[in-house]
C-alpha positions in Angstrom: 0.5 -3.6 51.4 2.3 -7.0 51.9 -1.0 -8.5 51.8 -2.7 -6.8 48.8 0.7 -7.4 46.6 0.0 -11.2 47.4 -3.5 -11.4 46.7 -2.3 -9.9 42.9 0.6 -12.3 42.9 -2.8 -15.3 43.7 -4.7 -13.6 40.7 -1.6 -13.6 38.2 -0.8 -17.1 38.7 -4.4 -17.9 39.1 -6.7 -18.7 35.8 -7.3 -14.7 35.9 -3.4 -14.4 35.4 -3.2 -17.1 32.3 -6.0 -15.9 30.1 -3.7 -15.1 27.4 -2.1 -19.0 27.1 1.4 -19.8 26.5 3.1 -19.4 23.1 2.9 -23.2 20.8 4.7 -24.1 18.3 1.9 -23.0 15.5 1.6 -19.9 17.0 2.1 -16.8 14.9 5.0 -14.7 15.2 5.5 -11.7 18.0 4.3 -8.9 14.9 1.4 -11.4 13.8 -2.1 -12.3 14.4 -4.2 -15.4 12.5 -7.9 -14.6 12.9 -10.2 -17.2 11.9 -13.5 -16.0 10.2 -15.5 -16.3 13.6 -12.5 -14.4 15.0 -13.0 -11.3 12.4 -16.7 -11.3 12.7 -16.8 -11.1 17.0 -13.8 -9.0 17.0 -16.0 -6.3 14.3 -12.8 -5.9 12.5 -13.4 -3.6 9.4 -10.4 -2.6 7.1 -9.6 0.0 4.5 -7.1 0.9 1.5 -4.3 3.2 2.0 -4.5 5.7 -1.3 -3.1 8.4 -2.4 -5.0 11.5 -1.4 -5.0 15.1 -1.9 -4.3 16.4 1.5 -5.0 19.5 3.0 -1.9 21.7 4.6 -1.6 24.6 6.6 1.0 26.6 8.6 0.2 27.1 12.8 1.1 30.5 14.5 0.3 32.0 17.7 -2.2 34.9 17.6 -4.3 37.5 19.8 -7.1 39.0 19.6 -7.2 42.6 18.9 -9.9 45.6 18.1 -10.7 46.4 14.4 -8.5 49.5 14.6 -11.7 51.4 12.7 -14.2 50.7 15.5 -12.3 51.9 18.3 -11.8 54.7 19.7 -9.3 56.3 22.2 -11.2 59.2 23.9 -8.7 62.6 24.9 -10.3 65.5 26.1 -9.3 68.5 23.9 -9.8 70.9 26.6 -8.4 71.9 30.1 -10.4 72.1 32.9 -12.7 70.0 35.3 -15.0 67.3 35.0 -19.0 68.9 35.5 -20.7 65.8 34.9 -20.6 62.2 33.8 -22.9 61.1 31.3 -21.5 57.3 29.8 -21.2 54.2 32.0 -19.2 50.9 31.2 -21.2 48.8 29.2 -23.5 51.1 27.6 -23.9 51.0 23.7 -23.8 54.6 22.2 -23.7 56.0 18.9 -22.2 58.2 17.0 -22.7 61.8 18.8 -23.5 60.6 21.7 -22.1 62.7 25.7 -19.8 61.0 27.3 -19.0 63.9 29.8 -18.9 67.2 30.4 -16.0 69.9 30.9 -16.0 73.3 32.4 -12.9 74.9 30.8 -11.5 78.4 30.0 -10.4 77.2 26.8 -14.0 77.4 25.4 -14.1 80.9 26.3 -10.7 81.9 24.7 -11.5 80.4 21.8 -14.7 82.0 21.2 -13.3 84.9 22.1 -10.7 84.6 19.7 -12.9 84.3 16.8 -15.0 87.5 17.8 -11.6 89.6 18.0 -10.0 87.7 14.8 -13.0 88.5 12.4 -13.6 92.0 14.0 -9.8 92.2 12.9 -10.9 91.1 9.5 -13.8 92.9 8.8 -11.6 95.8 9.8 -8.7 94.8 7.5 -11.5 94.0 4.5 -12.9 97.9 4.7 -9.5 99.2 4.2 -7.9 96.9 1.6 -11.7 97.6 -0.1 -10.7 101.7 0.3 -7.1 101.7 -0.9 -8.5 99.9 -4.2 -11.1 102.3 -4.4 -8.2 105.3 -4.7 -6.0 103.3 -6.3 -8.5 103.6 -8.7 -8.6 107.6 -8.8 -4.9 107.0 -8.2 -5.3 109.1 -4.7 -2.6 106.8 -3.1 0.3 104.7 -4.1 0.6 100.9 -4.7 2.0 100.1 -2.1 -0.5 100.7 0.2 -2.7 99.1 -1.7 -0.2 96.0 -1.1 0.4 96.7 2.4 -3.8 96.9 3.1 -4.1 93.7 1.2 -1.7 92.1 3.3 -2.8 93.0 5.9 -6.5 91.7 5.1 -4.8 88.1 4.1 -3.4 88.2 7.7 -6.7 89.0 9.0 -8.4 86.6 6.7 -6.1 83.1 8.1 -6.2 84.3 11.7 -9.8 83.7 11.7 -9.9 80.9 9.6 -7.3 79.5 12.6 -9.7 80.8 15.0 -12.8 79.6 13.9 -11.4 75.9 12.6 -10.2 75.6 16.6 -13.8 76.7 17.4 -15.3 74.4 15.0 -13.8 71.6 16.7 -15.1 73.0 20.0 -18.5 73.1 18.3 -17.8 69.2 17.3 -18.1 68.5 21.3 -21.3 71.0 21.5 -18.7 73.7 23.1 -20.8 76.6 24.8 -19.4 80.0 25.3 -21.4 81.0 27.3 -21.4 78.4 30.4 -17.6 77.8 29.1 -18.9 74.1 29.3 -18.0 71.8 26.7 -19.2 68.2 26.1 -17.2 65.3 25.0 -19.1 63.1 23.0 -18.2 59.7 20.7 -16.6 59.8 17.7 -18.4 56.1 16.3 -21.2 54.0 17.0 -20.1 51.4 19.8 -19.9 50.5 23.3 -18.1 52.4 26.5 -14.7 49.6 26.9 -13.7 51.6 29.3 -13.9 54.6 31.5 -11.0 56.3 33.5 -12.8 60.1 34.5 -14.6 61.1 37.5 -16.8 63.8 38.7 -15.0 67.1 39.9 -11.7 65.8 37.8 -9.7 67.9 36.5 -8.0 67.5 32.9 -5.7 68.1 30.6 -6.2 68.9 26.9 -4.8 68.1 24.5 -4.5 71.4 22.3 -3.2 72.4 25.4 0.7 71.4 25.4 -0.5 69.8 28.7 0.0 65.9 29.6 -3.5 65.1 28.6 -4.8 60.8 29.7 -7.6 58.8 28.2 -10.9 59.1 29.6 -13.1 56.9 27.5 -12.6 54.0 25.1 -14.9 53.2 23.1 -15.0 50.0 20.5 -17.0 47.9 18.4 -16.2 43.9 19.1 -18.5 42.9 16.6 -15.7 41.9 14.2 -12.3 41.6 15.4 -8.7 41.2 13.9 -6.9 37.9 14.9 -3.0 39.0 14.2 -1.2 36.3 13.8 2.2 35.9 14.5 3.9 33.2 11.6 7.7 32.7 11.7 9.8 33.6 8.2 10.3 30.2 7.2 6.3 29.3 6.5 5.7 32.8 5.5 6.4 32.0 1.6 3.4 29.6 1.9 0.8 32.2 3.2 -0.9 34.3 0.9 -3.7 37.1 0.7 -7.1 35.4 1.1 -6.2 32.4 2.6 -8.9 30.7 5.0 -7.6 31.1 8.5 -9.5 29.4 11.8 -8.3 30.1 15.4 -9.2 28.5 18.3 -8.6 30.2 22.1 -8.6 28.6 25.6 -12.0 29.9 26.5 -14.3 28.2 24.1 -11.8 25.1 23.2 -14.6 23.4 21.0 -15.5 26.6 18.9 -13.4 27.2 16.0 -13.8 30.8 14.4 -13.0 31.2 10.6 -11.8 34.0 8.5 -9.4 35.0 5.6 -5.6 36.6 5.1 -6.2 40.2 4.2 -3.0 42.0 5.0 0.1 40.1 5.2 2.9 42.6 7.0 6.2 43.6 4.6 8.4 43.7 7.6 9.6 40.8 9.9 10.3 41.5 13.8 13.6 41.6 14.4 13.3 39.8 17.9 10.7 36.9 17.1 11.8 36.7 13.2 8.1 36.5 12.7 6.1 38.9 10.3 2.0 40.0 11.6 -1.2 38.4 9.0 -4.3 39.6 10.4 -8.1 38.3 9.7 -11.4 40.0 10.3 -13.3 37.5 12.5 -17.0 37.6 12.9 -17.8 37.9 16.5 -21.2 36.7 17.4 -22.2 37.5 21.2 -19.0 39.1 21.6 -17.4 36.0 22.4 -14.0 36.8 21.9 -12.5 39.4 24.0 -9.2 42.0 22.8 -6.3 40.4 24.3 -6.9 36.8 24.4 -3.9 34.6 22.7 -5.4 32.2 20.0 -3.5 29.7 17.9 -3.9 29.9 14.6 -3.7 27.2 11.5 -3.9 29.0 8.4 -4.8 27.1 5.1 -1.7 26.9 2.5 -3.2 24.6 0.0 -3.0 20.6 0.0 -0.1 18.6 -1.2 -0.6 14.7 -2.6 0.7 12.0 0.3 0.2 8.5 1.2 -2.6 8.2 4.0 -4.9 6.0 6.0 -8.0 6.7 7.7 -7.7 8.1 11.5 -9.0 5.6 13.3 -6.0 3.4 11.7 -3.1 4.6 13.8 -2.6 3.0 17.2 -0.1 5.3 19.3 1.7 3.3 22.3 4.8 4.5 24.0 5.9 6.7 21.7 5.2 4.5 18.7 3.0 4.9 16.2 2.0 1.9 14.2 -1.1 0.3 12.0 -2.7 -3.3 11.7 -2.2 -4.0 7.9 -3.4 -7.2 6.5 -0.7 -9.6 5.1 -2.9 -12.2 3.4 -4.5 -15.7 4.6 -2.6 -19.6 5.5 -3.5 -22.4 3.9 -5.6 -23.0 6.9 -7.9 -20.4 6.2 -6.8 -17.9 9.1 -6.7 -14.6 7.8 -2.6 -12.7 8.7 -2.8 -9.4 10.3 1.0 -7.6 10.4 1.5 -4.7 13.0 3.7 -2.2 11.4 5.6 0.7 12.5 5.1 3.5 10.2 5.8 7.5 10.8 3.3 9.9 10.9 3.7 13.1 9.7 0.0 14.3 11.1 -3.7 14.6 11.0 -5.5 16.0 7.8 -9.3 15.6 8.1 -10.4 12.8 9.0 -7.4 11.6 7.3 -3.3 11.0 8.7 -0.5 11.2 6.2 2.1 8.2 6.2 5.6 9.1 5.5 6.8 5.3 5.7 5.2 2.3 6.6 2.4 2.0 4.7 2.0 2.1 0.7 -1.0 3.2 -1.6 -3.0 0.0 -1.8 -2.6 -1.8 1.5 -5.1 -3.0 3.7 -5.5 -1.6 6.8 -7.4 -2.5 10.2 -9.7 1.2 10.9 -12.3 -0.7 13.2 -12.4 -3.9 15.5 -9.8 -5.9 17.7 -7.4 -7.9 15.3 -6.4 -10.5 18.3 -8.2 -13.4 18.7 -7.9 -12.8 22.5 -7.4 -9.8 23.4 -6.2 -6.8 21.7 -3.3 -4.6 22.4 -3.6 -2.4 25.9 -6.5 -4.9 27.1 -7.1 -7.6 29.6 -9.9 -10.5 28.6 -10.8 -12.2 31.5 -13.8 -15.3 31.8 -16.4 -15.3 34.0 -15.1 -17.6 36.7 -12.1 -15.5 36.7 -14.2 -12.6 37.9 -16.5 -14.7 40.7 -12.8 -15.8 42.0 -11.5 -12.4 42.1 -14.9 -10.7 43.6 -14.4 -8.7 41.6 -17.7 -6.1 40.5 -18.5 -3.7 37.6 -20.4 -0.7 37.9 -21.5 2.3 35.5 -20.5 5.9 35.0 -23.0 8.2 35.2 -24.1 11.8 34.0 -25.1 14.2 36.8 -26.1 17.8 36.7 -24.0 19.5 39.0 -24.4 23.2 40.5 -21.0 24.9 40.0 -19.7 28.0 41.2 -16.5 30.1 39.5 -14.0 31.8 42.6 -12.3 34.9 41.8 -9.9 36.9 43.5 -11.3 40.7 43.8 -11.0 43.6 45.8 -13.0 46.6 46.7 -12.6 49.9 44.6 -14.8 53.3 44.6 -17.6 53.3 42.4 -16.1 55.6 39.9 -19.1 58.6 40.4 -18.8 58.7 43.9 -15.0 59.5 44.1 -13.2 63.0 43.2 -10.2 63.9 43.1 -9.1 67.2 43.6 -6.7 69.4 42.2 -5.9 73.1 42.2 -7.2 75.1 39.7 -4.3 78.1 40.2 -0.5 78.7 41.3 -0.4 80.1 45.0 0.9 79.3 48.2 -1.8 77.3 50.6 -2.7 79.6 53.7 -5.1 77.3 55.7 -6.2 73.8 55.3 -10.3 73.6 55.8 -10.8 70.1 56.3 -9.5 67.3 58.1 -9.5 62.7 56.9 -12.3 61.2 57.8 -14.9 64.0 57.4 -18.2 64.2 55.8 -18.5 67.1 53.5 -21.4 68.6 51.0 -20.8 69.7 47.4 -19.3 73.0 47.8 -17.8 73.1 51.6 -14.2 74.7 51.7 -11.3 72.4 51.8 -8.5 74.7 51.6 -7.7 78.4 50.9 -4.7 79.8 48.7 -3.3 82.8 48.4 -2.5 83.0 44.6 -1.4 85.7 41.7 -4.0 83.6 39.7 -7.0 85.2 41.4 -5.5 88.7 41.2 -4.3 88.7 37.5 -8.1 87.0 36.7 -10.0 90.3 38.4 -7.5 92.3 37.3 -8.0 91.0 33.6 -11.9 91.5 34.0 -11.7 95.5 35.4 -9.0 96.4 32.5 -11.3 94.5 30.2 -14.1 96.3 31.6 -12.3 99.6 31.3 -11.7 99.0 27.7 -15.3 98.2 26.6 -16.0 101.1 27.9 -13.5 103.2 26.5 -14.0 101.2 23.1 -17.3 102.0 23.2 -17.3 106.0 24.1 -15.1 106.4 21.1 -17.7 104.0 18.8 -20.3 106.4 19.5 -17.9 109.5 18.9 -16.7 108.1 15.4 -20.2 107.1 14.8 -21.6 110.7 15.5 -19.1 112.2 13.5 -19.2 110.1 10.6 -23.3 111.1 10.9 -21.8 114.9 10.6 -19.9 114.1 7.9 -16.9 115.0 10.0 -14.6 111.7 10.1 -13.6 109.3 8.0 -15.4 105.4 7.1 -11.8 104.4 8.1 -12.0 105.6 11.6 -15.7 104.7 11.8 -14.7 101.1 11.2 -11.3 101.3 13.3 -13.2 102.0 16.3 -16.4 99.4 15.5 -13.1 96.8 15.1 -11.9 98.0 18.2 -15.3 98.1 21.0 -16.1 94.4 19.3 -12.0 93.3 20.4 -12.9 94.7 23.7 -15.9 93.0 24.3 -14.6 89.1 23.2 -11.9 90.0 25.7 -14.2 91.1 28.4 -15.7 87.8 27.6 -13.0 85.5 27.7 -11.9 87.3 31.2 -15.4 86.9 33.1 -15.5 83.0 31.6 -12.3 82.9 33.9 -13.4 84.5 36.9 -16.3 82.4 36.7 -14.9 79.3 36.6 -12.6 80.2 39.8 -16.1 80.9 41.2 -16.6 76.8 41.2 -14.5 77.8 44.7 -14.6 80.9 46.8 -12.7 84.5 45.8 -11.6 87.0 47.8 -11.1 89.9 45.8 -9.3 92.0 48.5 -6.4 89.2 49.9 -6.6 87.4 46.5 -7.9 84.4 48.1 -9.1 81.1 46.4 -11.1 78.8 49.2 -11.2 75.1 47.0 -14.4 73.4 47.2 -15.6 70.2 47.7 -17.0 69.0 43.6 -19.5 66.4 45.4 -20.6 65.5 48.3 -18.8 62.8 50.7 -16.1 61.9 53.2 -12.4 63.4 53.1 -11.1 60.1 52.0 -7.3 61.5 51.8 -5.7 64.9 51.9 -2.1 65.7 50.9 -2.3 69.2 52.0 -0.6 71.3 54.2 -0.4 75.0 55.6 2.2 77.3 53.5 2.6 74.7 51.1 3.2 75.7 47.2 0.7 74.0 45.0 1.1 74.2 41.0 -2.7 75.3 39.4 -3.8 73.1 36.7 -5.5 76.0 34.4 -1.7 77.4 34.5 -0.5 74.8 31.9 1.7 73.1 34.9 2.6 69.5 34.4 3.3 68.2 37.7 0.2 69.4 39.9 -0.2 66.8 42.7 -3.7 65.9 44.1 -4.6 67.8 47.1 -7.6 65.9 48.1 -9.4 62.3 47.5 -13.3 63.0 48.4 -15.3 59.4 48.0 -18.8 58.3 49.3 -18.4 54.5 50.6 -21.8 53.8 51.3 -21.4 51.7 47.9 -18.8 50.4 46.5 -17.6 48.5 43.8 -16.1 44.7 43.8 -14.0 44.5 41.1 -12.7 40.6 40.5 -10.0 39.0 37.6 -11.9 36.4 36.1 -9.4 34.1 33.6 -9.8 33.9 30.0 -10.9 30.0 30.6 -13.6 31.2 32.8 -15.2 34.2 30.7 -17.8 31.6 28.9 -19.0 30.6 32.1 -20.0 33.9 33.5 -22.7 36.4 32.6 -24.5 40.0 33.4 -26.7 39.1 36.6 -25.2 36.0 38.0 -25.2 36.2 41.6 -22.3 36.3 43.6 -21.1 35.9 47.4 -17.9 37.7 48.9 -15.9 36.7 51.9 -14.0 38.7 53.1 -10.3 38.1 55.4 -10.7 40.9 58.0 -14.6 40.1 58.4 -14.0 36.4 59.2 -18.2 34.5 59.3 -19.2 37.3 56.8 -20.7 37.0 53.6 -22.1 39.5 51.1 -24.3 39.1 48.1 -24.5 40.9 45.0 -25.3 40.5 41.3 -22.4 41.2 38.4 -23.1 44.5 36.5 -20.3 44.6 34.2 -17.8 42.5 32.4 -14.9 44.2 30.5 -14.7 43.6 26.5 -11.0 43.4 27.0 -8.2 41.1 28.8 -5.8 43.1 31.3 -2.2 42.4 29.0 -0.6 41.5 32.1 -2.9 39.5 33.9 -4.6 38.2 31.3 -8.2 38.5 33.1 -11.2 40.4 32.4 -12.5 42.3 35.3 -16.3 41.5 36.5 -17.8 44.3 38.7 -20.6 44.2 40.8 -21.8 46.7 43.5 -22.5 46.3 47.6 -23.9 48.1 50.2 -21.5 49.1 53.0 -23.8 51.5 55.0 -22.1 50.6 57.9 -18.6 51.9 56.6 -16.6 48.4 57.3 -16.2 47.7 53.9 -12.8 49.8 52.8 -11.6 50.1 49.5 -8.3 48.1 48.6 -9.8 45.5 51.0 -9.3 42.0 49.1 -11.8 39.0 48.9 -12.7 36.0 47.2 -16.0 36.5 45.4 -17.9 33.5 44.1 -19.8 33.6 41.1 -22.9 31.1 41.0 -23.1 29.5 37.6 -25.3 27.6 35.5 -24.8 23.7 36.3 -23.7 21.4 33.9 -23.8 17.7 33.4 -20.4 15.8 34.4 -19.7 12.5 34.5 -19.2 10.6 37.8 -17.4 7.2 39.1 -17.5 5.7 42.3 -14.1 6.9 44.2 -13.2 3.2 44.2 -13.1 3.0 40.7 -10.2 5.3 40.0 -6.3 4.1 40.4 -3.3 6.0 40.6 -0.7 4.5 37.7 2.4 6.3 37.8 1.4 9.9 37.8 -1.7 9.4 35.8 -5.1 8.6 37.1 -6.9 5.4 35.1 -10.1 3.9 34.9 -10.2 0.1 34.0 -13.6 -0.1 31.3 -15.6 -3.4 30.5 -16.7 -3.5 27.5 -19.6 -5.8 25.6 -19.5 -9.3 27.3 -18.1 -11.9 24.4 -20.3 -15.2 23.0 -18.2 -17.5 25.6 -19.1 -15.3 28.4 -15.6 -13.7 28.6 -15.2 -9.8 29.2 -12.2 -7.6 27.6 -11.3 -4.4 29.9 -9.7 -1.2 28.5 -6.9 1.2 30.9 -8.3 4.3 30.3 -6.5 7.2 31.4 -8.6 9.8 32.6 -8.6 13.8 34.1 -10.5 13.5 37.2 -11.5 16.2 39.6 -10.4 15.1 43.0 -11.1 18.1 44.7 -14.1 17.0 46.9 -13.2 14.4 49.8 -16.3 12.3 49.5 -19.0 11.2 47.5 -18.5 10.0 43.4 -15.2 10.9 41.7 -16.2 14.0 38.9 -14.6 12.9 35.5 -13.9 15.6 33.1 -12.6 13.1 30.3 -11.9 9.8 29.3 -14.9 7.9 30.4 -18.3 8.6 28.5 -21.5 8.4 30.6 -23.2 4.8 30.7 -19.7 2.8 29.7 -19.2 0.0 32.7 -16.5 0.8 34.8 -14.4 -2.3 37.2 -15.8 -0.5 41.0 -14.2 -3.1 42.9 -11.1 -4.9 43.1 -9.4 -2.9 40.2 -6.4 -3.4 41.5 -6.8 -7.3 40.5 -7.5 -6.5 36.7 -5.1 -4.2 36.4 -2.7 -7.0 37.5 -3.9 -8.6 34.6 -2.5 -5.7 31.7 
């Protein structure tokens, strides 16, 4: 160290050290420079007017990204009962109509039923309101039971407009009363967000009073809303139809335009900030639901004082311009630096506040010293020989890059189950132990329950009432032939056998969907069954234990079993919103994982979510391995790495970076002078030192093919 702080001292007081000269007595004063004309023309110095100008201004907020609230969807089923079949997948574009899963559920059963016994009811009540008109007519009764019939029918007549309206929605989902199996299906034309349902599930509905979750989202990014967030004091300025652009950290060089269309009345009382939202076209589905953006929204322009851009010079916290002054009697043209304050940026243009008036020249292009200009070092050519000192070039490289993400492993949603009990009851022997490999259909656990009894029990009264509907039908029917009963009775008793039957209906859907497991009629038994096949992942289930039966409308049944098949499984990693651009459908990845030390997997990315996790803020990329050897468990973490597509990046020699302070700088030549002397810029740069040989990757500062000071660095920089 001793020895490299004296060879700077030797440069400084060397020629290298004294290019700039000592101050005469001609010379100009400390906020001056005199150019002569040979001076302007090899320094390129170009100047331009300040004027007036009509600049444009606009008011920043913070934003997110959010869905267009009328293309998505949040999917509830409106049923009880459990999941048959699957039938969407994450990722998949739908339309309008389309399954997304099936449902076995008693519900479809009971309402169907209902709207048999509701419009046998009001055929029933029609017939007799029709025959008390009929002898009110030969006044052969009184009027109020003409009333009192056509009440009745009007009772009749909105209980099966309730019972078919609940079956019409049924019939919305393709309910079927006969397999009591009813199909969930999309509501718009979009793409499955996400999915939260698997096979064997069992569900809540929501027409239920039950605690009913999402199973499907489903959403259109096409066009999204940017809500922006814009504090009371600029909200005056906004107004509807205002052009609006937004920028977010993953694709910091796109800019994505759209206009004010609602503008909320109400401020939030925490923030004091009121909501605007845009529509936003969203080509490729770039922007994700979730992601912050900031926001500049356009409020008009105002007239100011400005100078082009490329005027301002910011050094240490001051902000100042070159403004010419006029010429000496010699001929030297007078450059004055001035301080000035800047309010900001507008275009290519930046507003003056003070400083600078409408007229004056000032310096936009070129170096105004006649040695060197502010922030450089001009060294000659012997001055470089002494100081060996040698100048290299930065260069553009294509280099193969890779994105690590933290992950961990997780079922693949179709190959777990988790299962619940369908009925109340008491468990009497537990069937299956952890760690087993079970078919669809094997017994996991029997129940004793009043469930089972009450359901056969509802079928043989049922039973006995069809039939006893039914004898008297015939009787009413036969006498009505003989002209020995009444139309009234006839009808009573057709109201009656079709009541009867919808019941007998509704009961046998019941006992048919407890058949999914195994009844014993005799000790009321129900033996649960395995919905898929598998291996007896978890089971939280024990002998006499009381277990709460979903189909009973109870709220807090627990999950007896978790049955899974691990043969695949899914990776699922947390990608950052800066990454998402970067990573596609089919990139390749590798997977390392802790407790297999020397192991590496490979698989290809399947999915990426269309929305950011609100507390991560990450975007979870999926892709699927083989673990036919069972090692693999879920909730294992790993690092996954995603191979992807290179890109050109701009490298130095490692000796040609410094460390000033805490910022990393590159010394730049530029264009060697007519007198063979050389001017060298600091440039500060962000460099990527992560890799412990080899060039120095340079993500900005330094431009491929600009000359760059490779060795003794240190020497010129002495010379700042």
């Amino acid at each position: 160290m001793r020895t490299l702080l004296l060879a700077i001292l030797v440069v400084i007081a060397s020629p290298l050290g004294c290019a700039r000269g000592s101050r005469g007595p001609a010379d100009p004063p400390e906020d001056q420079v005199w150019l002569e004309p040979a001076a302007l023309e090899r320094g390129g110095v170009r100047v331009d007017r300040a004027a007036v100008q009509d600049l444009p201004q606009h008011v920043t907020a913070s934003g997110r990204i959010d869905f267009d609230d009328l293309h998505v969807t949040h999917v509830f089923s409106p049923v009880t009962g459990r999941i048959s079949r699957v039938l969407a997948q994450p990722g998949q574009k739908i339309r309008k109509g389309s399954p997304l899963v099936r449902i076995l559920s008693p519900d479809v059963g009971a309402a169907f039923s209902d709207v048999v016994k509701a419009h046998a009811d009001l055929l029933a009540a029609e017939a007799d309101f029709d025959r008390q008109r009929r002898l009110a007519a030969v006044q052969a009764n009184t009027q109020r039971d003409v009333e009192a019939a056509e009440d009745t029918y009007r009772k009749a007549e909105a209980e099966y407009n309730r019972a078919r309206e609940k079956a019409r929605l049924l019939h919305s989902g393709d309910g079927q009363g006969v397999t009591q199996e009813y199909t969930l299906v999309s509501y718009l034309d979009g793409e499955v967000i996400a999915r939260n349902v698997n096979p064997g599930q069992e569900v809540q509905g929501q027409y239920s009073g039950g605690q009913s979750v999402e199973l499907f989202t489903v959403g259109d990014i096409g066009r999204v809303w940017i809500m922006a967030d814009v504090a009371a004091e600029d909200l005056p300025k906004v107004r509807l139809g205002a052009e609006l652009c937004a920028r977010v950290i993953a694709y910091p060089d796109r800019v994505f335009h759209g206009k004010v269309e609602w503008i909320s009345d109400t401020l939030d009382p925490a923030l004091r900030t009121a909501k605007v939202r845009a529509s936003v076209d969203n080509p490729g589905d770039a922007l994700k639901p979730g992601m912050y953006a900031q926001v500049e929204i356009d409020t008009g322009s105002r007239r100011a004082v400005a100078v082009p851009k490329g005027a301002v010079t910011r050094i240490a916290g001051q902000t100042f311009v070159w403004v010419r002054a006029g010429s000496r009697p010699e001929g030297q043209t007078v450059f004055q630096r001035r301080l000035v304050r800047a309010r900001g940026d507008a275009g290519d243009s930046t507003e003056i506040d003070d400083g600078v008036a409408a007229g004056d020249e000032v310096v936009v292009e070129g170096s105004v010293s006649a040695d060197a200009a502010i922030g450089e070092a001009v060294l000659t050519r012997a001055q470089l020989e002494h100081g060996g000192i040698e100048i290299g070039r930065a260069v553009a490289v294509d280099l193969p890059d890779a994105v690590t993400l933290d992950g961990r492993f997780a079922f693949d949603d179709l190959r777990v189950t988790h299962v619940f009990s369908p009925v109340t009851g008491r468990v009497t022997r537990v069937l299956a132990r952890p760690g087993e490999r079970v078919r669809r259909g094997a017994p996991l656990a029997a129940i004793v329950s009043p469930d089972v009894g009450a359901a056969l029990s509802d079928v043989v009264k049922a039973e006995s009432d069809v039939a006893q509907a039914e004898h008297e039908f015939r009787r009413q029917k036969e006498l009505f032939e003989a002209r020995a009963a009444a139309r009234k009775d006839l009808e009573a008793a057709e109201s009656t056998y079709k009541k009867a039957r919808a019941e007998l209906e509704r009961a046998r859907a019941k006992t048919r969907l407890l058949r999914e497991g195994q009844v014993d009629r005799v000790a009321q038994e129900f033996v649960l069954t395995a919905p898929i096949d598998g291996e007896i992942v978890a089971r939280a289930v024990s002998p006499g234990m009381e277990v709460q039966g979903q189909y009973s409308g109870a709220s807090n049944a627990v999950e007896l079993f978790t049955i899974g098949d691990t043969s695949k499984l899914w990776v699922l990693a947390d990608a950052y919103e800066v990454d998402v651009p970067r990573i596609h459908e089919g990139d390749p990845v590798e997977i390392r994982v802790p407790a297999l030390p020397g192991r590496t997997l490979r698989g290809t990315i399947d999915w990426i979510s269309d929305v950011l996790d609100p507390q991560l803020r990450t975007v979870k990329v999926r892709c699927e391995i083989e673990n036919a050897d069972r090692q693999l468990k879920p909730e294992m973490y790993q690092s996954v790495t995603v191979q992807v597509a290179g890109r050109e990046v701009v490298t130095v020699p490692r000796s040609a970076l410094l460390r000033v302070g805490d910022q990393n700088v590159v010394l730049v030549a530029k264009a060697e002078r007519p007198d063979g002397r050389v001017a060298f810029e600091r440039r500060v740069v962000v460099a990527d030192e992560g890799r412990a040989h080899g060039p120095i990757t340079v993500q900005s500062g330094v431009a491929p093919g600009e000359r760059v000071v490779v060795r003794g660095a240190i020497l010129v920089l002495g010379a700042f």
